[in-house]
LORO-399870 format. One record per residue (C-alpha): residue number from 1; residue in three letters; chain; x, y, z. Coordinates in steps of 0.25 Angstrom, whole numbers. Layout:
N
- NUM	Ala	A	X	Y	Z
...
END
This chain:
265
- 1	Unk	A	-100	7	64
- 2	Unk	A	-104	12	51
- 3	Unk	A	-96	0	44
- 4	Unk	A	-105	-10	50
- 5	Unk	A	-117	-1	46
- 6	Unk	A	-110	0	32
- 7	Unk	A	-109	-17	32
- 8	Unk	A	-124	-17	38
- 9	Unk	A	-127	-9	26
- 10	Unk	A	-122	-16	15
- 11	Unk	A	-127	-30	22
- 12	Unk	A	-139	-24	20
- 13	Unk	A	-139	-19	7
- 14	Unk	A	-131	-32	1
- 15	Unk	A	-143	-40	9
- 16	Unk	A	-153	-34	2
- 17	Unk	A	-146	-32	-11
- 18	Unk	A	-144	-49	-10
- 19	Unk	A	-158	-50	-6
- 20	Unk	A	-164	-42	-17
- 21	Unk	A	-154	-51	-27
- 22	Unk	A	-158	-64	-22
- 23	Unk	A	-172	-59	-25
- 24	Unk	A	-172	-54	-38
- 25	Unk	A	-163	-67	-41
- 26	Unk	A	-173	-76	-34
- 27	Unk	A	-185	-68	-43
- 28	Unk	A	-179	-71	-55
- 29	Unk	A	-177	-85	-52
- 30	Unk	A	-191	-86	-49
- 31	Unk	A	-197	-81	-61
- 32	Unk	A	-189	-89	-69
- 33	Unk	A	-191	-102	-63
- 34	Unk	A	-206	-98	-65
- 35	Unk	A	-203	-96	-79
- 36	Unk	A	-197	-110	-79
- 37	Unk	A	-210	-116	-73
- 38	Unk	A	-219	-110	-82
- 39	Unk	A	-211	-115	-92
- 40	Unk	A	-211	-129	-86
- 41	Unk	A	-226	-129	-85
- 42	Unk	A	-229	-125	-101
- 43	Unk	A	-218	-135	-105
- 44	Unk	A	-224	-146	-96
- 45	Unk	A	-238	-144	-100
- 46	Unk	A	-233	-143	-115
- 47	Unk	A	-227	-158	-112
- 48	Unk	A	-240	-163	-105
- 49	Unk	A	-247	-160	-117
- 50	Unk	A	-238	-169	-127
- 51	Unk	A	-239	-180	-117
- 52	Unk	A	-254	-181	-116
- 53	Unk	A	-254	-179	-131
- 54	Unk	A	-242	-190	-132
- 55	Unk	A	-252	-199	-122
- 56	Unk	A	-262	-197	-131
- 57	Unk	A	-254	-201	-144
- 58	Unk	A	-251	-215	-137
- 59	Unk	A	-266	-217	-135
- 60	Unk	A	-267	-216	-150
- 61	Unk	A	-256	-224	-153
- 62	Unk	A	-262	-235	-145
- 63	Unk	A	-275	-234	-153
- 64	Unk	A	-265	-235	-167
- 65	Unk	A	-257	-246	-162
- 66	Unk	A	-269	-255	-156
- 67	Unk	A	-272	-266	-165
- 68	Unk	A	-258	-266	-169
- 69	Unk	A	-249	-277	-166
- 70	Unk	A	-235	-270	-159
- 71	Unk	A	-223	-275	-164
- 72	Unk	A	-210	-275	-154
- 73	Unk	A	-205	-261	-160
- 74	Unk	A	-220	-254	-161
- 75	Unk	A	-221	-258	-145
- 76	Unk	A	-206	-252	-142
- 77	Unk	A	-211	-238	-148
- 78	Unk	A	-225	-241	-143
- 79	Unk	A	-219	-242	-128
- 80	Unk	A	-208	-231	-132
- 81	Unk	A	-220	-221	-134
- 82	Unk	A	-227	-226	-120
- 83	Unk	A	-215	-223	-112
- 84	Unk	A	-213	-211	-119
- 85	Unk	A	-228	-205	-113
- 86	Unk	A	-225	-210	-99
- 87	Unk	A	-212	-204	-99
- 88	Unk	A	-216	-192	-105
- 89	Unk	A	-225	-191	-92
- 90	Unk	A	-217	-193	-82
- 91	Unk	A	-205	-185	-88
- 92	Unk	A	-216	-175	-89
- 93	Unk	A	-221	-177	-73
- 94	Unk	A	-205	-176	-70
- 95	Unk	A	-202	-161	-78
- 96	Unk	A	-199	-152	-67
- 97	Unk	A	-191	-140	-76
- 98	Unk	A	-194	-137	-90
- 99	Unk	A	-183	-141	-97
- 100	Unk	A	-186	-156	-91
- 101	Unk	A	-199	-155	-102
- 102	Unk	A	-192	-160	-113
- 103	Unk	A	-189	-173	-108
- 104	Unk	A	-204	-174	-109
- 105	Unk	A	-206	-170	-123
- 106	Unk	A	-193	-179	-126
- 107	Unk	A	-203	-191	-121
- 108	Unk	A	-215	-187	-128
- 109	Unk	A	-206	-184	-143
- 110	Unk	A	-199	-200	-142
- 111	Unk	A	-213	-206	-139
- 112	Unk	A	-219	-199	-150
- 113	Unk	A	-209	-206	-160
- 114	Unk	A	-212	-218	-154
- 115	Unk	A	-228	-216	-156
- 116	Unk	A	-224	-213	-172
- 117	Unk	A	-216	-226	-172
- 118	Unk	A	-228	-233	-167
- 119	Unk	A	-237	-226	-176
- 120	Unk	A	-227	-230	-188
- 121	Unk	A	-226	-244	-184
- 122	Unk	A	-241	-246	-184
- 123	Unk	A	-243	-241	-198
- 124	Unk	A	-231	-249	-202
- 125	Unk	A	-223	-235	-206
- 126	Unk	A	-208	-232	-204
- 127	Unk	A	-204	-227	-190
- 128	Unk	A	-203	-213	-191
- 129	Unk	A	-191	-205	-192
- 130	Unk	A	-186	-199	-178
- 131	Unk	A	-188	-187	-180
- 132	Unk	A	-190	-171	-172
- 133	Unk	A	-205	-172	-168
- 134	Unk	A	-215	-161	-176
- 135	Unk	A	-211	-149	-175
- 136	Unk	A	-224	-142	-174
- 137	Unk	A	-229	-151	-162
- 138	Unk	A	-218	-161	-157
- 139	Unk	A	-230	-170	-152
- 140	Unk	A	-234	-172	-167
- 141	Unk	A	-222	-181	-165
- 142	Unk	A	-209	-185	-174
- 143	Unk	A	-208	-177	-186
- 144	Unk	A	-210	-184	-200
- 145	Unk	A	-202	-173	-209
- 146	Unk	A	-196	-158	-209
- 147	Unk	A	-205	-149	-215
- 148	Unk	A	-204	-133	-219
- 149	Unk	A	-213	-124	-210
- 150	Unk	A	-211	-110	-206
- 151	Unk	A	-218	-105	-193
- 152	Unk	A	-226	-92	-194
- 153	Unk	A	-218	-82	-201
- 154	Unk	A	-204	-91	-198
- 155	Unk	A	-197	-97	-210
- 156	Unk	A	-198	-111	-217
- 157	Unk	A	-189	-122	-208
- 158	Unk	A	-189	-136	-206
- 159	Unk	A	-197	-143	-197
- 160	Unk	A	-200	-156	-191
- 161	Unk	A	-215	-161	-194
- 162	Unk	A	-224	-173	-191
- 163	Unk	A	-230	-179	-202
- 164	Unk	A	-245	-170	-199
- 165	Unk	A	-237	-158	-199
- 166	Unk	A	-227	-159	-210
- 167	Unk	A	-239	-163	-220
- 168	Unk	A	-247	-149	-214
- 169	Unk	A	-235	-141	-217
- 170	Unk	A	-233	-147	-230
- 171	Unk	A	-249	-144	-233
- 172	Unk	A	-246	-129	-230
- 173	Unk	A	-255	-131	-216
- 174	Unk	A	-250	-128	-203
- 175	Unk	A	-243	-138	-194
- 176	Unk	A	-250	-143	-179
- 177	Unk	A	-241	-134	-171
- 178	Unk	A	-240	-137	-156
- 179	Unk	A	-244	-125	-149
- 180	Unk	A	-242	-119	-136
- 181	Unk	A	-246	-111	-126
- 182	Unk	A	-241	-98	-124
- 183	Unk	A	-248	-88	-116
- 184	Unk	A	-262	-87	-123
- 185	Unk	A	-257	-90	-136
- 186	Unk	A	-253	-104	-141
- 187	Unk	A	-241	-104	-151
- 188	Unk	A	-232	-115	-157
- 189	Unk	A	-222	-123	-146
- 190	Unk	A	-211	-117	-152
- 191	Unk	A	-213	-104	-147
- 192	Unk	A	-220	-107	-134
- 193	Unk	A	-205	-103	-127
- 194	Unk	A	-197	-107	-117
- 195	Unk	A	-207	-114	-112
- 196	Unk	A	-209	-125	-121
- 197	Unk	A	-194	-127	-123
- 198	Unk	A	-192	-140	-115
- 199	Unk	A	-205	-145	-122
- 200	Unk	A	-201	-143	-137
- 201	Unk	A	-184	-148	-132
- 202	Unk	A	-190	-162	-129
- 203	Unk	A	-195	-164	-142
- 204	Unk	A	-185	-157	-150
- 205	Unk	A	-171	-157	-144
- 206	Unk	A	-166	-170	-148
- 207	Unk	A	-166	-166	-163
- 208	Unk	A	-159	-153	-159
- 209	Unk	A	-149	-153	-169
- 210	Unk	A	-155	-162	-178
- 211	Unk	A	-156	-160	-193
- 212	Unk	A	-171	-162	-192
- 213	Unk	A	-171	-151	-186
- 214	Unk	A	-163	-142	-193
- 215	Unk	A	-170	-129	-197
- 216	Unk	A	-181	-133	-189
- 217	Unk	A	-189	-124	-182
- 218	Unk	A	-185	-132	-171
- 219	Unk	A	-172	-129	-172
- 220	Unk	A	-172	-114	-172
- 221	Unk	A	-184	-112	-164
- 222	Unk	A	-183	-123	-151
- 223	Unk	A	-168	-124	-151
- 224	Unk	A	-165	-110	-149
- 225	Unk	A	-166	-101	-161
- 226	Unk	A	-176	-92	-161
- 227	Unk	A	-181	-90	-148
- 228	Unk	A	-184	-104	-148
- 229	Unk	A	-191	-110	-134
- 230	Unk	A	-177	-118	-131
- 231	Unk	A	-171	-104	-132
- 232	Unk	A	-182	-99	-121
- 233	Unk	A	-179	-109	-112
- 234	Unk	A	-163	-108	-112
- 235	Unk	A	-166	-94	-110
- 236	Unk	A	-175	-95	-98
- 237	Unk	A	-165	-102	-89
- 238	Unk	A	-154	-96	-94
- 239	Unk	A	-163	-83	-89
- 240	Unk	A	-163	-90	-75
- 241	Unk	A	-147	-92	-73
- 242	Unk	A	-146	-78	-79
- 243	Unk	A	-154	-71	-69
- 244	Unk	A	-148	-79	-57
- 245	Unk	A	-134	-76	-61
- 246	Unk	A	-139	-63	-63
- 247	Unk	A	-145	-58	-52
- 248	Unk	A	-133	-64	-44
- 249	Unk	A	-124	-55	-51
- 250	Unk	A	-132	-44	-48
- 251	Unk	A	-130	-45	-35
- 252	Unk	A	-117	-48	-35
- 253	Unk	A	-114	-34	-41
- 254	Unk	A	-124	-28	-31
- 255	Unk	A	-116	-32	-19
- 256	Unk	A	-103	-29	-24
- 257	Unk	A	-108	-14	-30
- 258	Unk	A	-113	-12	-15
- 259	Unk	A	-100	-15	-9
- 260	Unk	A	-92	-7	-18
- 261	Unk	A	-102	6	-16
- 262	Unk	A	-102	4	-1
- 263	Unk	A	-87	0	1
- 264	Unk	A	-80	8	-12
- 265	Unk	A	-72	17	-15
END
């Protein structure tokens, strides 16, 4: 009899050990998928911005080109920059996790070098150089040049600049920044965090690697040096199978600690 009390026990005790396991797991796998939608929700209404503003760049353009005669290649990049703005939509309509984002901005940094290639076209300019887009705000568009600029209290580097911005930094004058939203405060996309990481990927990962990129702050802050928001994002789903794993483990040991204090030596 006191066997089956001893088992009655210890069903007990493993039951609610289990329970109280699965709880804590399940918690923590709640505040991080909120984490994740909160991050989804910054980075989609970051996206949302760039394609109304990419919208209203085509509206410009059709007021540049009207009166224009189109040749067979001015239409082919014409088009290229329409598709780019309806496909920029629906991708956008169609992000259901963060990281799906970039596929967005991706859209929005190819029909922006078609725009330029219109815009060239029209004033009877060379087709501009495919490049990384500005470094200081990517819907500035296809860089023109590498220019030296430090940040605030950050050394001199490399950087990617459209023509507006490289002629500021040159002048002495500050660079249009893209800023973001980040509690009360608004501060350059760079730093916004994990957040924004799927956001500045589209724009910039295809030239990972490249040597126009080499040194830029790009580089060393997006692609994982520094604390960079690529970092912050690896980080917080690495977080999420961390704490899983972990939290099964612990209870793992739990169980087997309690059989061995009730059934030991």
């Amino acid at each position: 009899m006191s066997q089956v009390l001893v088992l009655l026990v210890v069903a007990v005790v493993v039951g609610g050990a289990l329970l109280y396991r699965r709880k804590a797991v399940q918690q923590r796998e709640n505040e991080q998928q909120t984490e994740l939608d909160n991050q989804l929700s910054i980075s989609k209404r970051a996206a949302d911005e760039d394609v109304t503003k990419f919208g209203e760049e085509l509206q410009r353009l059709d007021i540049d080109v009207s009166g224009h005669p189109l040749d067979e290649a001015m239409q082919q990049d014409y088009q290229r920059a329409l598709d780019g703005y309806e496909n920029a939509k629906l991708s956008l309509d169609q992000v259901r996790r963060p990281e799906e984002i970039k596929h967005v901005t991706e859209i929005l940094e190819d029909g922006r070098y078609a725009i330029a290639c219109v815009k060239a076209r029209v004033a009877c300019e060379p087709l501009p150089a495919k490049r990384p887009p500005c470094f200081f705000n990517p819907a500035h568009g296809p860089s023109s040049r590498d220019v030296e600029w430090a940040p605030p209290d950050g050394a001199l580097r490399a950087v990617p600049a459209c023509p507006a911005d490289a002629d500021r930094v040159l002048a002495g004058a500050d660079p249009y920044i893209r800023t973001v939203q980040v509690g009360a405060r608004r501060v350059p996309y760079w730093q916004g965090g994990p957040a924004y990481a799927p956001w500045a990927q589209g724009y910039y990962s295809r030239w990972r690697g490249s040597d126009l990129l080499t040194g830029a702050l790009i580089g060393s802050f997006l692609f994982g040096g520094g604390g960079g928001v690529f970092t912050g994002l690896g980080e917080g789903i690495s977080g999420l199978g961390e704490g899983i794993g972990d939290g099964i483990g612990g209870m793992g040991e739990g169980i087997g600690e309690m059989f061995g204090n009730l059934f030991g030596d």
